[in-house]
N, C-alpha and C positions, 0 to 999 in steps of 0.2 A: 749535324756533324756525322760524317762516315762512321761506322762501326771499327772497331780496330779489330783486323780479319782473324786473326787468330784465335779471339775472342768466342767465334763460334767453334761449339762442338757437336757441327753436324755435317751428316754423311754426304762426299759430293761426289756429282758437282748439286748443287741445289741453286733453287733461283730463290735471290732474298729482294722483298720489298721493303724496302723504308717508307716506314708508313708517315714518319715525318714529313719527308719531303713531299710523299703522295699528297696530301692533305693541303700540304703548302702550295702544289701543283695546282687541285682543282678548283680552289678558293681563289688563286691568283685566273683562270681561265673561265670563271665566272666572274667574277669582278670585271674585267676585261671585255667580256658578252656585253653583259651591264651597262658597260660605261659608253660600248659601242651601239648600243639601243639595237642590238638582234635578238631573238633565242639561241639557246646554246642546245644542240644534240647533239651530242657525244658519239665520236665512233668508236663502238664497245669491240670491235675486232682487234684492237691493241692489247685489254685486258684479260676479255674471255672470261670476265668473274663478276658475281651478280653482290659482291661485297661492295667493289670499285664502281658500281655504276650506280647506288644504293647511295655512297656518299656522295656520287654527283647530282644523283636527283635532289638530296637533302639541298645541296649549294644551286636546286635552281634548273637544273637541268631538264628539258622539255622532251620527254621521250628517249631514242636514243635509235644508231645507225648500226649496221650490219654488213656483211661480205658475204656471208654464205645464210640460205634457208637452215642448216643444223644449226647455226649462232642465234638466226630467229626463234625457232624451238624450244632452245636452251634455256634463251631468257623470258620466254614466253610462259615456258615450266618454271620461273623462276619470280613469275606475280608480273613481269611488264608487259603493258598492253600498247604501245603505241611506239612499232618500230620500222624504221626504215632500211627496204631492203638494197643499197645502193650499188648495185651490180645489173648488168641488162638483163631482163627476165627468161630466165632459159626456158625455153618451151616446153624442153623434155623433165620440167618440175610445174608445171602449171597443174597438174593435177594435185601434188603435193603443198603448193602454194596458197591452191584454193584452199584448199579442208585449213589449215593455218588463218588464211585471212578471214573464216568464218566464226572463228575464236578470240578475233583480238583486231585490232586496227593494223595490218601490214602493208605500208605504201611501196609500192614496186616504181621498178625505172626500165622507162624502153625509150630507145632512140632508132626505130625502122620499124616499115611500114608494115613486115609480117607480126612482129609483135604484136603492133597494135592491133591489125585487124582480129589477131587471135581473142584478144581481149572483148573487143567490140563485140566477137561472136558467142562469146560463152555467158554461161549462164548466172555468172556469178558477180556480187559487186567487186569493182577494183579500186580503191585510192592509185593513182599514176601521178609519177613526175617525169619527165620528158627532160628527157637526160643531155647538155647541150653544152658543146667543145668550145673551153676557154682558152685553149692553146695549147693545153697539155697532148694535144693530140691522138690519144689511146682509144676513148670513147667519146660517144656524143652526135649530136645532128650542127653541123654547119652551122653559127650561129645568121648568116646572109643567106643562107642557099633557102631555094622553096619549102623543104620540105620542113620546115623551124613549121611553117604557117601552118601547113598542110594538116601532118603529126598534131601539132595541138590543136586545131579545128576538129580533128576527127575524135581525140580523147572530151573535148568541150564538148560536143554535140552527143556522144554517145551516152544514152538514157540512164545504161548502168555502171559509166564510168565518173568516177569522181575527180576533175584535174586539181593535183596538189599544186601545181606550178611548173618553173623549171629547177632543174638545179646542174652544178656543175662540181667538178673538182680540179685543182690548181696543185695537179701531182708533179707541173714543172717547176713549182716554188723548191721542189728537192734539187735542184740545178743550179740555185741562186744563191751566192754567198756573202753573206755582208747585211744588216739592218736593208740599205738604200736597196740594193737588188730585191729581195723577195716583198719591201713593200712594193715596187715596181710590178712585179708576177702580179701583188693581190690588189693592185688600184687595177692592171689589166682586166682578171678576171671581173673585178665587178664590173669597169664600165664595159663591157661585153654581155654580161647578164643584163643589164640594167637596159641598153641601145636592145635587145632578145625582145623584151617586154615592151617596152615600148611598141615594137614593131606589131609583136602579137598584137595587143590592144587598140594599135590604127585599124588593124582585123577587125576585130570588134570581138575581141576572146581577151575576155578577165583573165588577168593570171594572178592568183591567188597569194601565192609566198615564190619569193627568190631565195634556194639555198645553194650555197658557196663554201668555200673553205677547204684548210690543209692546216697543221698545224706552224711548220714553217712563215705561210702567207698570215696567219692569224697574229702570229708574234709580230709580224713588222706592220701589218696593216694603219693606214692613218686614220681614215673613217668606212663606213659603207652605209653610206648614205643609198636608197633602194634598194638594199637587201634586210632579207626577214630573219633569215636562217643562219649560222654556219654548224660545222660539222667537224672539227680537229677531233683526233683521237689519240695522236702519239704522243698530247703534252702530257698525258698525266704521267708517264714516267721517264718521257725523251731519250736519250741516247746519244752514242757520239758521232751518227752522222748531226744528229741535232745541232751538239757541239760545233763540229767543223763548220757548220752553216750558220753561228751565229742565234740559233734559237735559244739557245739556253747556252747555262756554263754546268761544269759538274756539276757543284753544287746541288743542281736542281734534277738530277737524272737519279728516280729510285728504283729501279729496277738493277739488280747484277746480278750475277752468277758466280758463285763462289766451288773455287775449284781446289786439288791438289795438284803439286808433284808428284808425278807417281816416274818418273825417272830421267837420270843426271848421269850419264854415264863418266867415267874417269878421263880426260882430257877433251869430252865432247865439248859444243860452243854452242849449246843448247840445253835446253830440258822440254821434257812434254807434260803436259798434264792430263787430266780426267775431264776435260770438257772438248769435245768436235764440234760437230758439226749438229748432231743430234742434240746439243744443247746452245749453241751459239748461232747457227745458222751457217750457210755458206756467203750470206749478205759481204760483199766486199766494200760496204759503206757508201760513204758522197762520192768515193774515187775524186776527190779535187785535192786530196794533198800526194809530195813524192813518195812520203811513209807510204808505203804500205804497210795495213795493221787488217790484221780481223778480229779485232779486238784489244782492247787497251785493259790494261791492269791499274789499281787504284794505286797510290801510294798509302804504307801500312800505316794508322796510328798519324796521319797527316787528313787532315779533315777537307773534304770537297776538293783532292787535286789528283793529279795522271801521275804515275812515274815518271815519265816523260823518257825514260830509257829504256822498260821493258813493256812486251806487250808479244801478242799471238802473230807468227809471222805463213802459217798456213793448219788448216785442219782438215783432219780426214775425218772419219767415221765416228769414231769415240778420241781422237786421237787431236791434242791442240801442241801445235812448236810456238814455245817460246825460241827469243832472238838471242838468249845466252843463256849462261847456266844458270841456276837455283838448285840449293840444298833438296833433296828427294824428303817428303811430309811437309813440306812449306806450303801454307794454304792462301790464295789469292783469288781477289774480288777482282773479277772481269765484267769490264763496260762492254756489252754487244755494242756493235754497230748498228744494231735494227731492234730495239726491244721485243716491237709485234711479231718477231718471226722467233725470237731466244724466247720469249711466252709460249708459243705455238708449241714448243720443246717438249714441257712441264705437263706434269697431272696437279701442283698446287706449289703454293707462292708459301716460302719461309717467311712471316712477316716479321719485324723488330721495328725496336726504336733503340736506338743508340747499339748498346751490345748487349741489349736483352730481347730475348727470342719473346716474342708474342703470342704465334700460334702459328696457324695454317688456315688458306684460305683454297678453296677448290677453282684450276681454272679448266672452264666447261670447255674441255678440248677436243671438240666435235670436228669428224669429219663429214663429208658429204657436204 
């Protein structure tokens, strides 16, 4: 059950975690691993806190996934050793990568042929996954075109490269609305990794592990049958693009942002509060509904549900418009549209359970 917002008395906008629902979150997306015979690595770029990734290991969780070398860092200063850095390896960090990867197990991703030759020439061991486009079209190597072969021969044959496998990400499952569509996305991506492999190994190049996944694709998916791996990271505290896509219901989203009124003016048809852009993001959501929202407001003292009448209708800087008025001190719990980016806001997570404050958890909000 949602906290009843007034309940808190603290300075905002602050971002509160319900450590209920978190809890309920990662227990339900291991289970679910589980039941689907993969391991589960966690994309820690949602959380950014070595609390949250701490109870996902306890439920099971095999290492865990990254966006940026400073989030490798972080949690690397933070006791874990076996992390996956899932972005193309920028060259102009391979110096910084190396010194990293020689303190801990850092698996990198390259999809061209400068990367890799880079790799093949230095002096250093690499763990590599060969990074390969399930549809999402952003990154990756052609899963048919030559260079799928080529690329992974060159990382297999290389003395001081270690091939982790392929893997992929199914970032068009954010597209797909409805259970039937985004399982649709995640039977694609896998039988595209799986038809990848194969190919590879008529090659005569083992490929080691297949990992996959999105958090969307992983809630609708039926089976993954040839895959080892996946990789969600927005379940553990979802969102309402989540929502509008059918991953989740409120209920199940612990993450929000608790803001004020800080002004109502006398005949306006608005109010604004204390939360922008610097705490909510600029994310404009799934964009698949008419509403437009940049954010949705909880209903008070009403457990797991939306107002369904009020919510953010634009943000500037510090600056959030509500779509009518509210009394000025009135304090309200905002669903981001994106949690991983309304995290990224934050120097640490107000935790609770119900409407008592728990504590404070640090999220490593590293640039670079």
């Amino acid at each position: 059950m949602l906290a009843q917002t007034n309940d808190f008395a603290l300075p905002t906008p602050s971002l509160l975690l319900d450590l209920d629902v978190l809890e309920r979150n990662i227990a339900a997306m291991a289970a679910r691993a589980a039941a689907l015979g993969v391991r589960l690595r966690p994309h820690w770029k949602t959380h950014k806190c070595a609390e949250v990734a701490e109870l996902q290991a306890r439920q099971g969780a095999t290492g865990g996934t990254v966006s940026t070398l400073a989030e490798a860092r972080a949690f690397a200063e933070a006791g874990f050793d076996d992390i996956t850095w899932a972005f193309p390896l920028p060259l102009s960090r391979l110096d910084e990568a190396r010194a990293l990867a020689r303190r801990l197990t850092l698996r990198v991703v390259v999809d061209s042929e400068e990367t890799v030759a880079a790799l093949v020439r230095d002096v250093a061991r690499w763990h590599v996954w060969l990074k390969v486009d399930c549809g999402y079209h952003r990154a990756g190597v052609d899963p048919e075109s030559d260079a799928l072969v080529e690329l992974a021969k060159r990382i297999d044959r290389a003395p001081r490269l270690t091939f982790d496998g392929i893997l992929s990400h199914s970032g068009h499952a954010y597209r797909a609305v409805g259970q039937e569509a985004r399982a649709a996305v995640a039977e694609e991506e896998r039988q595209i990794m799986v038809d990848a492999k194969d190919r590879l190994e008529a090659a005569g190049i083992a490929v080691p592990a297949v990992s996959v996944g999105s958090t969307p694709s992983m809630t609708a998916v039926e089976h993954l049958e040839g895959i080892d791996e996946v990789r969600p990271g927005n379940y553990v505290f979802f969102d309402h693009t989540q929502v509008t896509l059918g991953s989740c219901g409120v209920e199940d989203c612990a993450a929000t942002v608790l803001a004020s009124v800080v002004s109502c003016p006398p005949g306006a048809d608005h109010a604004v509060v204390d939360a922008g852009a610097l705490a909510l993001s600029q994310d404009a959501g799934a964009r698949l509904s008419t509403t437009r929202t940049m954010g949705e407001v909880l209903a008070d003292r009403q457990p797991a549900q939306l107002d369904g009448g009020l919510r953010l209708v634009s943000l500037s800087q510090e600056h959030g418009i509500l779509n009518r008025p509210v009394p000025v001190g009135t304090k309200l719990r905002i669903l981001p549209n994106h949690s991983c980016l309304a995290v990224a806001c934050f120097d640490h997570y107000t935790c609770v359970r119900g409407n008592e404050v728990m504590g404070r958890w640090r999220i490593r909000r590293v640039r670079g």
